[in-house]
C-alpha positions in Angstrom: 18.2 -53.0 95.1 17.3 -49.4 95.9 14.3 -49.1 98.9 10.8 -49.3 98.5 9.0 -45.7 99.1 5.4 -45.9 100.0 3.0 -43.1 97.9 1.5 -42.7 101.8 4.5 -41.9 103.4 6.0 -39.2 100.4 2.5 -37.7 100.5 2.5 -37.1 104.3 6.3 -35.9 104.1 5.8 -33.3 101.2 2.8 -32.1 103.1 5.1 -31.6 106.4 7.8 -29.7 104.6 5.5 -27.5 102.8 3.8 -26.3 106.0 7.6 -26.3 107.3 8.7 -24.0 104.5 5.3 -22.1 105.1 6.0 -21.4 108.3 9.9 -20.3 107.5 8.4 -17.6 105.7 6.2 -16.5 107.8 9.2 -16.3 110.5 11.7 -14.6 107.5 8.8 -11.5 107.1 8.3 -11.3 110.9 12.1 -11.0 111.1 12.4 -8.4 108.3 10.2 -6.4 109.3 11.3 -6.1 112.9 14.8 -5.4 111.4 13.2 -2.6 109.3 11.4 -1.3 112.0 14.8 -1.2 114.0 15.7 1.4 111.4 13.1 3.7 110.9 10.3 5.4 113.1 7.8 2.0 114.1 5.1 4.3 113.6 5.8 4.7 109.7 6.4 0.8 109.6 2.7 -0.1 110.8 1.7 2.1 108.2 3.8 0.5 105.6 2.7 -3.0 106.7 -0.7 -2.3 106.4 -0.4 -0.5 103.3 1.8 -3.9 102.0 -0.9 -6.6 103.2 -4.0 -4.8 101.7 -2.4 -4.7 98.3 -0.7 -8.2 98.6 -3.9 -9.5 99.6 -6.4 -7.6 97.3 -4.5 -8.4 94.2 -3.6 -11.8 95.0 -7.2 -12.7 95.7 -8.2 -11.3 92.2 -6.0 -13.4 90.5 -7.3 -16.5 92.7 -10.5 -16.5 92.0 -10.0 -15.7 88.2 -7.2 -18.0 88.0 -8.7 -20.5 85.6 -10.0 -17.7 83.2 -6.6 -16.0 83.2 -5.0 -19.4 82.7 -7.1 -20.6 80.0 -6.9 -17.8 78.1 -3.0 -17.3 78.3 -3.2 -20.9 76.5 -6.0 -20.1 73.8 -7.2 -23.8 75.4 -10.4 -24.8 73.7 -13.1 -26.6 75.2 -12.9 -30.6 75.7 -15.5 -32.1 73.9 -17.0 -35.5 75.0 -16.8 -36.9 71.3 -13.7 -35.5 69.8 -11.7 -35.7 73.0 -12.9 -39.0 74.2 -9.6 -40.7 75.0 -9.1 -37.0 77.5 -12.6 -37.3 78.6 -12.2 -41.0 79.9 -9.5 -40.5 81.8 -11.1 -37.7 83.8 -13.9 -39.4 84.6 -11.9 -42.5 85.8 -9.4 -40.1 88.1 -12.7 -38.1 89.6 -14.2 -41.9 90.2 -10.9 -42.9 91.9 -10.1 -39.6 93.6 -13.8 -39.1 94.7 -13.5 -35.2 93.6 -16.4 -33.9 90.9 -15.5 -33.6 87.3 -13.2 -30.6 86.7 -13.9 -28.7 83.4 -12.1 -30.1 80.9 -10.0 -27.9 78.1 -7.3 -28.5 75.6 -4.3 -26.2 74.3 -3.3 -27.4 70.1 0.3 -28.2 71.0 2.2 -31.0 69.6 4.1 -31.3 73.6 3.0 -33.2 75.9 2.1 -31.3 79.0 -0.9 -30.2 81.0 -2.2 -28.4 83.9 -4.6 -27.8 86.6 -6.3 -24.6 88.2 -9.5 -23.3 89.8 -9.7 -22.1 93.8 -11.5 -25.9 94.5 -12.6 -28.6 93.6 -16.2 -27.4 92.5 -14.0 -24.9 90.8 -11.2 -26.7 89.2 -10.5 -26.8 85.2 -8.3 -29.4 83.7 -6.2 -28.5 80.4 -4.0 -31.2 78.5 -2.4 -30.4 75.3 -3.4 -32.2 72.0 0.0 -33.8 71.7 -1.2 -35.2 75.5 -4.0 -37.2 73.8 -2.1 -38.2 70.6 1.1 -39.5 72.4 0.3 -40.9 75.5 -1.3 -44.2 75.9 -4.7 -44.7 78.4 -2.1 -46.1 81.0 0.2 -42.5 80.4 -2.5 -40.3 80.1 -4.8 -41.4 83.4 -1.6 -40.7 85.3 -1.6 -37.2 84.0 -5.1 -36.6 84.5 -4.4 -38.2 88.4 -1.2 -35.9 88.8 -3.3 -32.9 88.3 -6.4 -33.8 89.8 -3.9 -34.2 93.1 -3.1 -31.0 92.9 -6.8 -30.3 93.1 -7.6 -32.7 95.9 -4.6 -31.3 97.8 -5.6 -27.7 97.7 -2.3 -26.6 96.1 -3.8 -23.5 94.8 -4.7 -22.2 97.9 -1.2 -23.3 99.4 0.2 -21.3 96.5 -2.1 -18.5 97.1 -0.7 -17.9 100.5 3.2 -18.5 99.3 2.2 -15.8 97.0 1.0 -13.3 99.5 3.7 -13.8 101.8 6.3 -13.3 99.0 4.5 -10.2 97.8 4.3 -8.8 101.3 8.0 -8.9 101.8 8.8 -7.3 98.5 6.4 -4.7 98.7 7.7 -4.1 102.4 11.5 -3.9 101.0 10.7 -1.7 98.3 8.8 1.0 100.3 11.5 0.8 103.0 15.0 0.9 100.4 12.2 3.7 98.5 11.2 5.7 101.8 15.5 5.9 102.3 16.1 7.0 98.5 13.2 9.8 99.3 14.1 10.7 103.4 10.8 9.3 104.1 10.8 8.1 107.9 12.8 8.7 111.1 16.1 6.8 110.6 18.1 6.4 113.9 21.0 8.0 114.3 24.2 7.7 116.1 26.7 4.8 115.1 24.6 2.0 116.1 21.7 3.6 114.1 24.0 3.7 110.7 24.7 0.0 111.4 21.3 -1.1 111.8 19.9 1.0 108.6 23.3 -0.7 106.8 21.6 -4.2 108.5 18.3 -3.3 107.2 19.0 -2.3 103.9 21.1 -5.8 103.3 17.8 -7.4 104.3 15.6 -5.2 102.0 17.4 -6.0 99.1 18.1 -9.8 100.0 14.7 -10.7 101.2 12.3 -10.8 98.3 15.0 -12.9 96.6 14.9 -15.4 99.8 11.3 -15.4 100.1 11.5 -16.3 96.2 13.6 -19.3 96.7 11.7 -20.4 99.3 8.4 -20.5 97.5 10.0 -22.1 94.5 11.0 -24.8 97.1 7.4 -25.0 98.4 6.5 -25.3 94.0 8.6 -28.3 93.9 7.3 -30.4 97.1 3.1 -29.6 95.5 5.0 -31.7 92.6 6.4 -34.4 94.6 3.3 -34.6 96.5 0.9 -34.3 93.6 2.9 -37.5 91.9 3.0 -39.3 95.2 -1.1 -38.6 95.3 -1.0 -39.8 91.9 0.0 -43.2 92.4 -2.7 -43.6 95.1 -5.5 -42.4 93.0 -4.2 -45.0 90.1 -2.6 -47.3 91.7 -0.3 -48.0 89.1 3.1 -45.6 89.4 4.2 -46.9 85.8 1.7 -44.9 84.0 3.0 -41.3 85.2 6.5 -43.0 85.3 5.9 -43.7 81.5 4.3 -40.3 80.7 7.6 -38.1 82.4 9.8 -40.4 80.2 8.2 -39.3 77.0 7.8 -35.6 78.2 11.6 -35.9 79.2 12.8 -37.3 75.7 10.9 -33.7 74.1 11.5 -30.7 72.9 9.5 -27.6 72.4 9.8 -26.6 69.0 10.0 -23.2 67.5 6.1 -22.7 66.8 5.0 -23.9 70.0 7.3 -21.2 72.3 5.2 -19.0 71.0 1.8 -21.0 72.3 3.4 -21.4 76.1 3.1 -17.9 78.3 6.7 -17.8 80.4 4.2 -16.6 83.4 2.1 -20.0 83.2 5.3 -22.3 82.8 5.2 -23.2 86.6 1.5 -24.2 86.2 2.2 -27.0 84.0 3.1 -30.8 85.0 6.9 -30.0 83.6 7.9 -26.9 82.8 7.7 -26.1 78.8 10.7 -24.3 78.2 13.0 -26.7 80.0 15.0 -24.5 81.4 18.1 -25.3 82.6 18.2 -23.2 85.9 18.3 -26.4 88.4 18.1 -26.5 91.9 16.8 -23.4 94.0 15.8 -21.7 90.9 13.4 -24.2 89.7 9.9 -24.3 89.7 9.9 -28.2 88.9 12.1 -31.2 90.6 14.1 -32.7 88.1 12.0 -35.1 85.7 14.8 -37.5 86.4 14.7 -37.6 90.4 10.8 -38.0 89.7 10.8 -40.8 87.5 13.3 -42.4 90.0 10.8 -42.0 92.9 7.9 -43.4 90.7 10.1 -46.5 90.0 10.6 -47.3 93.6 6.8 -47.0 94.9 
C-alpha cells in the first residue's frame, strides 16, 4: 500500500523548493554576470545591468498589472453570469467561503475542453475563467476542485512568484544578448592576453547557455505552483477525489481542431493542464505530468 502524503506537508515542501529554485536563480544571474564582467570593461557591465533591470522590470510590471485583461482577452472569455452559469457560480462562492479569499471575477471561454485558469496581481484582483465544456462535463464534486485548484493559486500568490521568475529570466537574457551583441559590434574593453581569450571564450558559453538555464529553471518553479496549488486544493475542499476526478477526465481529452484555434500557445502555461498536450516532458514542461498528479491526489 503506497504512503499516505499529507496536503500540509506537500504544500510546505513545494513552497520550500520554489524559494530554493528562486534563490538558484538569483545565484545563476549573479554568477553570469560576474563572468561577463570578467570579460569586458566592469564599467560597461554596470551600464548594461542597469540598462537590463529597468526594461526587465518596466515591461514585466505592465504585463502584471494588466495580466487579467490581456488574459481574458487572448481567450475571448465572456462574462460569468449568476443565472446561466449557476453550476460555475456555486462552486466559486463555496471555494472563496472555504479559502476565506473574496470572490474573484468570474468569466468563461466557449470551448468544449475542460480546462481553466486563474490571474489578477491579488486577491482583490483575481479573475477566474473555466471553459464551457468545464461546466457541462464536470460534476459539482469535479468542478469545486477546479475552482479550489485555482483559487490556490490565488491564495498562494503565484502570480507574483511568477512575476519575479519572469524578471529574473528576462534580466539574464537581456544581459546575454547585449554582451554576445556588444562582441559582434566591438562594443566594450575585452581583455587581452591568453587568459583574456579564455575568459571571453568562458563568457560567451555562458551568454548563450544561460537564458536557456534560467528557462528551465523557471519552468521547474511552473510545475511546483502546480503541485502546490493541488496540494492547497485538497485543504480548501477537503475532498482530493474531486480534483482527482476532474484531471482524469481532462487526461482522457483531446483538443479538437476548432478549439486550437480558441487556445493562445502564450496562455497555455496559465491553464490547470496545458491545452495542447504537448508531449515535451520533463524540464521542458510547464505542467507535471497529469499522471504523477492524479497519483499524488490518490494518496492524500
Amino acid at each position: 500500500m503506497a504512503e499516505r502524503i499529507s496536503f500540509h506537508d506537500e504544500i510546505r515542501k513545494n513552497k520550500i523548493k520554489s524559494f530554493l529554485l528562486i534563490v538558484v536563480m538569483f545565484v545563476f544571474f549573479i554568477l553570469v554576470g560576474w563572468i561577463i564582467a570578467l570579460a569586458v570593461d566592469p564599467g560597461f557591465f554596470f551600464v548594461i545591468m542597469i540598462f537590463a533591470t529597468i526594461f526587465s522590470v518596466v515591461y514585466v510590471l505592465i504585463s502584471y498589472y494588466n495580466s487579467d485583461k490581456i488574459a481574458l482577452a487572448s481567450v475571448n472569455a465572456r462574462k460569468a453570469s449568476s443565472e446561466r452559469d449557476r453550476k460555475f457560480w456555486n462552486a466559486a462562492e463555496n471555494m472563496s467561503i472555504a479559502s476565506g479569499l473574496p470572490m474573484p471575477r468570474l468569466y468563461v471561454m466557449e470551448s468544449s475542453q475542460i480546462n481553466a485558469f486563474a490571474t489578477g496581481r491579488d486577491p482583490q484582483h483575481a479573475v477566474i475563467c473555466v471553459t464551457s465544456g468545464a461546466m457541462e462535463k464536470l460534476d459539482k464534486q469535479e468542478l469545486e476542485g477546479v475552482i479550489a485548484h485555482e483559487m490556490s493559486h490565488i491564495a498562494n500568490y503565484d502570480m507574483r512568484f511568477m512575476t519575479l521568475t519572469a524578471v529574473m529570466v528576462g534580466l539574464i537574457s537581456i544581459v546575454a544578448q547585449i554582451f554576445l551583441r556588444s562582441l559582434w559590434f566591438g562594443g566594450g574593453r575585452k581583455r587581452e592576453g591568453k587568459g583574456g581569450v579564455v575568459i571571453i571564450i568562458i563568457a560567451i558559453i555562458a551568454a548563450i547557455l544561460a537564458p536557456l538555464a534560467a528557462q528551465l529553471v523557471s519552468l521547474a518553479i511552473s510545475r511546483k505552483r502546480e503541485f502546490g496549488a493541488d496540494a492547497t486544493a485538497v485543504k480548501f475542499t477537503r475532498y482530493p477525489p474531486g480534483l482527482r476526478r476532474a484531471l482524469i477526465k481532462i487526461n482522457e481529452e483531446h483538443l479538437s481542431d476548432e478549439d486550437k484555434k480558441k487556445y493562445p500557445q502564450a496562455a497555455a502555461s496559465l491553464f490547470i493542464s496545458d491545452p495542447f498536450k504537448k508531449k515535451v516532458k520533463g524540464l521542458f514542461s510547464t505542467h507535471p505530468s497529469i499522471d504523477v498528479r492524479i497519483g499524488k491526489l490518490e494518496r492524500m
